[in-house]
KELUM-879563 format. One record per residue (C-alpha): residue in one letter; x negated, y, z. Coordinates in steps of 0.05 Angstrom, whole numbers, padded with zeros to 5 digits, always signed. Each point is the difference from the previous one (the first is absolute). Example, Ala and Ser with C-alpha at 12.3 -4.5 7.8 and 13.67 -1.06 7.14 Angstrom:
2
a-00246-00090+00156s-00027+00069-00013
***
This chain:
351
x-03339+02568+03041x-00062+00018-00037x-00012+00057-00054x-00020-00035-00067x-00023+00071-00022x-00054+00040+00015x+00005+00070+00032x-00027+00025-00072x+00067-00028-00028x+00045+00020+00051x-00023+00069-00002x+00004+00016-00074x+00076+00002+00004x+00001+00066+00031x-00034+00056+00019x-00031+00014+00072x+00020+00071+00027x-00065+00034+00022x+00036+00011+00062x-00027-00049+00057x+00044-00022+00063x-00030-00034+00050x+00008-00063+00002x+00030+00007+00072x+00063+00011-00032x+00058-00037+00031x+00034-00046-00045x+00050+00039-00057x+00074+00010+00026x+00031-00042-00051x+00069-00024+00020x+00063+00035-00027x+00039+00047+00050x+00067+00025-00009x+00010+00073-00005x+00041-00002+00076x-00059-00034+00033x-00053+00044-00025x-00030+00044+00053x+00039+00068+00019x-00067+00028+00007x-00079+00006-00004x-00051+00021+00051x-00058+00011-00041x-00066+00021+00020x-00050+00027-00051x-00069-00022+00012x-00062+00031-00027x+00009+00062-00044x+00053-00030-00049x+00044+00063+00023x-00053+00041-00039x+00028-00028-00070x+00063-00003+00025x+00019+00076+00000x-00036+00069-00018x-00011+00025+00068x-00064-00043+00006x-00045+00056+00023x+00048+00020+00073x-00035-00042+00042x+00050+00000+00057x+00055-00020-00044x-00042-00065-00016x-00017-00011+00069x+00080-00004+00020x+00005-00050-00051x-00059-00038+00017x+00021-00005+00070x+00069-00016-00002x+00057-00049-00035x+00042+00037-00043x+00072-00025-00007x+00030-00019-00065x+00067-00016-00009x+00028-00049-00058x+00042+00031-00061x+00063-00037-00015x+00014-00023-00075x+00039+00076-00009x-00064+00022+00028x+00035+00030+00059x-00050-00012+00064x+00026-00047+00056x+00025+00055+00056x+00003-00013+00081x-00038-00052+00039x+00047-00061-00005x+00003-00052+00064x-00024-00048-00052x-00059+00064-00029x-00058-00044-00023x-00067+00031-00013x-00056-00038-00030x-00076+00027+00001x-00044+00014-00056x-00080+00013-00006x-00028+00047-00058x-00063-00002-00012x-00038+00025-00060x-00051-00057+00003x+00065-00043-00018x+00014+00036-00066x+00013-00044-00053x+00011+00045-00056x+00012+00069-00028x+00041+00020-00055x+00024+00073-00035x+00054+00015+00050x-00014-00051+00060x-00048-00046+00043x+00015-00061+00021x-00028-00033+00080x+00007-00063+00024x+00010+00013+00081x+00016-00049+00052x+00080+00000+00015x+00025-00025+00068x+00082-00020-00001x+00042+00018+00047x+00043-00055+00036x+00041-00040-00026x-00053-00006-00059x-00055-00047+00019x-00051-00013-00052x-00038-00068+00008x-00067+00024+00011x-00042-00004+00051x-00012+00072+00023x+00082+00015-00025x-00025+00057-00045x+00003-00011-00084x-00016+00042-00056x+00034+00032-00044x-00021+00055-00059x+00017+00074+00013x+00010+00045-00046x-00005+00082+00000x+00013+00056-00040x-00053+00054-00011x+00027+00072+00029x+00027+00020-00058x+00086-00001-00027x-00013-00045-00065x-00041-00058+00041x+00055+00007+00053x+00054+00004-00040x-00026-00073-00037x-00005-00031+00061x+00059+00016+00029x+00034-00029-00071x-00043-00063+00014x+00030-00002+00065x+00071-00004-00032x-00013-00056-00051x-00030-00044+00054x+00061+00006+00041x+00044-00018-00056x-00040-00057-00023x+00038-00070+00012x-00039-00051+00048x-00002-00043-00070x-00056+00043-00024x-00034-00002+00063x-00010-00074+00018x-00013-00053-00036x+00068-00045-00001x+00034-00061-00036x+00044+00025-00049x+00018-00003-00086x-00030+00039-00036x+00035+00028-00056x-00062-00002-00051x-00003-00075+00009x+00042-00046-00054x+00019-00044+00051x+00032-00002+00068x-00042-00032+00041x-00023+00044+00062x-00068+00021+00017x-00038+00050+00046x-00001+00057-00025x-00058+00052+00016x+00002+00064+00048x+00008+00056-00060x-00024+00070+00051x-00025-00002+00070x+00045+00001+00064x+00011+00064+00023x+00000+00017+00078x+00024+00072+00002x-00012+00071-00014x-00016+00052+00054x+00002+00069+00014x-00037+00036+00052x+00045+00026+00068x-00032+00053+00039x+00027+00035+00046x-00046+00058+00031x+00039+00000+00072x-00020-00084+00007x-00070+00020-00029x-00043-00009+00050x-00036+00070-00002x-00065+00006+00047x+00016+00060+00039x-00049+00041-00026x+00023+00004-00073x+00033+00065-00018x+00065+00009-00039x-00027+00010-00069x-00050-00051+00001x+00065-00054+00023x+00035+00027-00059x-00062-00008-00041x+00003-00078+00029x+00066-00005-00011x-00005+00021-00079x-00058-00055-00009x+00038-00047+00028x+00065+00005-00037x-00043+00012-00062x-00030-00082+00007x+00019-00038-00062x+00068-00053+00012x-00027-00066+00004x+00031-00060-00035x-00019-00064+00016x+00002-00069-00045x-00027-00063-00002x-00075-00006-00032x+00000-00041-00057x-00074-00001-00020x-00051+00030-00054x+00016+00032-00068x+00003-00046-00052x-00044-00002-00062x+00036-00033-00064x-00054-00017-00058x-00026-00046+00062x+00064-00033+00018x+00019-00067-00044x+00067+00005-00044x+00048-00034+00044x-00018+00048+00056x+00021+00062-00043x+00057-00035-00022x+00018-00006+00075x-00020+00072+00012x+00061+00021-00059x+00040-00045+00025x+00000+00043+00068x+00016+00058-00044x+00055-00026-00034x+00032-00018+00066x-00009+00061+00031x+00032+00036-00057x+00047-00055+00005x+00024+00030+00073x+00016+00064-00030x-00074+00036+00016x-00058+00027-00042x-00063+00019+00033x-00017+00063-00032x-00081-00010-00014x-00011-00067-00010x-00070-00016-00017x-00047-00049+00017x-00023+00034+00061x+00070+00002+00035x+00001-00082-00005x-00035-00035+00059x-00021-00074+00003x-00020-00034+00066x-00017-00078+00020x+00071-00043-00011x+00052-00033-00001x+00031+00046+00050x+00043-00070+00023x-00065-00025+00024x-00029+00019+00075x-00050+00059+00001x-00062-00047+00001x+00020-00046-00052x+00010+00055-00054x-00047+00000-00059x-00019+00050-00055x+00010-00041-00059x+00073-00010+00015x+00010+00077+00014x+00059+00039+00023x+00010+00072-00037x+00047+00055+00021x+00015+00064-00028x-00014+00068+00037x-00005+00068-00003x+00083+00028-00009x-00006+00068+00005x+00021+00011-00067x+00054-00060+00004x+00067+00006-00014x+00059-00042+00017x+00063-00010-00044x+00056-00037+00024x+00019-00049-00054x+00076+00004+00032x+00011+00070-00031x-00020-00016-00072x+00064+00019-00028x+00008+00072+00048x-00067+00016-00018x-00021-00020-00066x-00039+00062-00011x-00042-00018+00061x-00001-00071-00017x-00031+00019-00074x-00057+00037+00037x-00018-00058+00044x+00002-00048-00061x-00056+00045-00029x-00037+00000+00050x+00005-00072+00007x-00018-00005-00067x-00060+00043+00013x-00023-00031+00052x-00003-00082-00027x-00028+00037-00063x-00065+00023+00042x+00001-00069+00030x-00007-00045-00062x-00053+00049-00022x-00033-00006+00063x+00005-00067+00005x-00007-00009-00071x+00065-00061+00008x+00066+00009-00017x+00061+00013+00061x+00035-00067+00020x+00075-00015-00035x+00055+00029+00046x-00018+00070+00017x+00055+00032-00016x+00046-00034+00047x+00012+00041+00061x+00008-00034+00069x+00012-00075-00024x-00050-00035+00041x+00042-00046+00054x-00045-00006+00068x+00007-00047+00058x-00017+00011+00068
***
């Protein structure tokens, strides 16, 4: 299969981070894993000096040279965002590379890698090497940013594989019944993480006195949670992007909001388009049939549609900010939102 457009074309749907990987990259992680089969745990190694953006304590050399020079367990927060405790029989640990050369964006209250991820068994990506890639994100040291992402962490675990993966199902918006595929809505999500250390499994040269340890041990506990999610591509830019493609874009909106969710800040820049249709293999994906997800949940918030009635007051809120948020859409997008947006959870999906 050939591209009928030129890379000119292509590239005017969205807009290129300024952020570089290398094009060593292993291929993007982007099957869907259940919550039970995602790793208990991450070995990550930082690489570079990304551990000098990470955290204030930048200028304690020693401090960075523990972290340089060893993998720092982090262990995966449940849904209640209660930490996975013991070392299982069945304790999987996956490893992760950050490096700052892999940044691929920075925002007001986070950054955002791509590292190499290696599974542990039974997950075996089809790659050559085994290792994927999948997008990190971190929180800068500070108890907003870490609150957000800790929020975002919570909406991706209650997102509904429907929203993740593109599947054959009716869609409500439609006037007839005839099923379709329907398009991922947000990217999969592979699990949020929060640094273990433990100073008596440290590792300590011998010559390190006690208050430079505890000085070690305060850096390290101090390193940003990391979550990690699938990476969906490059910002979008919408007075470049045809009519039918915005229309597409709201109707992504519409069924998120449809699942009970609003995203908080949703603005051009937290809508992503990469080459598509996502059904397609990796290599036969094209730019002018794009995929787009929506990103960026740290201000999201999730209302169950089953407690209408017990919560009406809450319900009222979320309708505003529904309201608010496909208002700054069709201004945006300068369209109008699809039919059907007001009907929570009727989309029927088949597996």
């Amino acid at each position: 299969m050939s591209d009928s457009r030129s890379d000119h074309d292509n590239a005017a749907l969205s807009q290129k981070s300024s952020f570089s990987p290398p094009a060593a990259m292993p291929p993007c992680l982007q099957e869907f894993i259940p919550q039970d089969h995602l790793p208990d745990a991450l070995s990550v190694r930082y690489r570079d000096d990304l551990y000098r953006n990470e955290n204030p304590y930048h200028g304690q050399r020693v401090w960075e040279h523990f972290v340089a020079n060893n993998a720092l367990e982090f262990r995966r927060v449940k849904s209640d965002l209660t930490s996975d405790a013991g070392e299982e029989p069945n304790f999987r640990i996956a490893s992760l590379n950050l490096e700052e050369a892999n940044l691929l964006g920075v925002g007001n209250h986070s950054r955002v890698y791509i590292a190499p991820f290696q599974l542990p068994p039974p997950l075996h990506p089809s790659t050559p090497s085994g290792t994927v890639s999948v997008a990190c994100k971190t929180a800068i040291n500070d108890e907003e940013p870490r609150s957000l992402l800790e929020n975002e962490s919570k909406i991706y675990a209650q997102f509904p594989r429907s929203l993740q993966e593109e599947l054959l199902g009716r869609h409500s918006a439609r006037p007839d019944d005839r099923p379709e595929f329907l398009a991922a809505v947000v990217p999969k999500s592979y699990g949020y993480y929060k640094i273990a250390f433990e100073e008596s499994k440290a590792g300590f040269e011998e010559n390190i006195d006690e208050e430079t340890k505890q000085g070690i041990s305060r850096y390290v506990r101090s390193l940003s949670p990391i979550l990690l999610m699938e990476n969906c591509g490059d910002m979008i830019v919408p007075f470049r992007m045809p009519d039918h493609q915005k229309n597409h874009c709201l109707e992504l909106i519409a069924r998120l909001h449809g699942a009970g969710f609003t995203q908080g800040s949703l603005y051009p820049r937290n809508i992503v388009v990469q080459p598509g249709p996502l059904t397609l293999p990796p290599a036969a994906r094209r730019l002018h049939t794009p995929s787009f997800r929506i990103i960026d949940f740290g201000k999201g918030v999730y209302f169950d549609p089953e407690t209408c009635n017990e919560k009406a007051a809450d319900f009222g809120s979320f309708l505003n900010d529904m309201l608010t948020e496909e208002a700054r859409a069709r201004r945006e997008f300068n369209v109008d939102m699809p039919d059907g947006r007001f009907e929570l959870c009727t989309t029927s999906y088949y597996y």
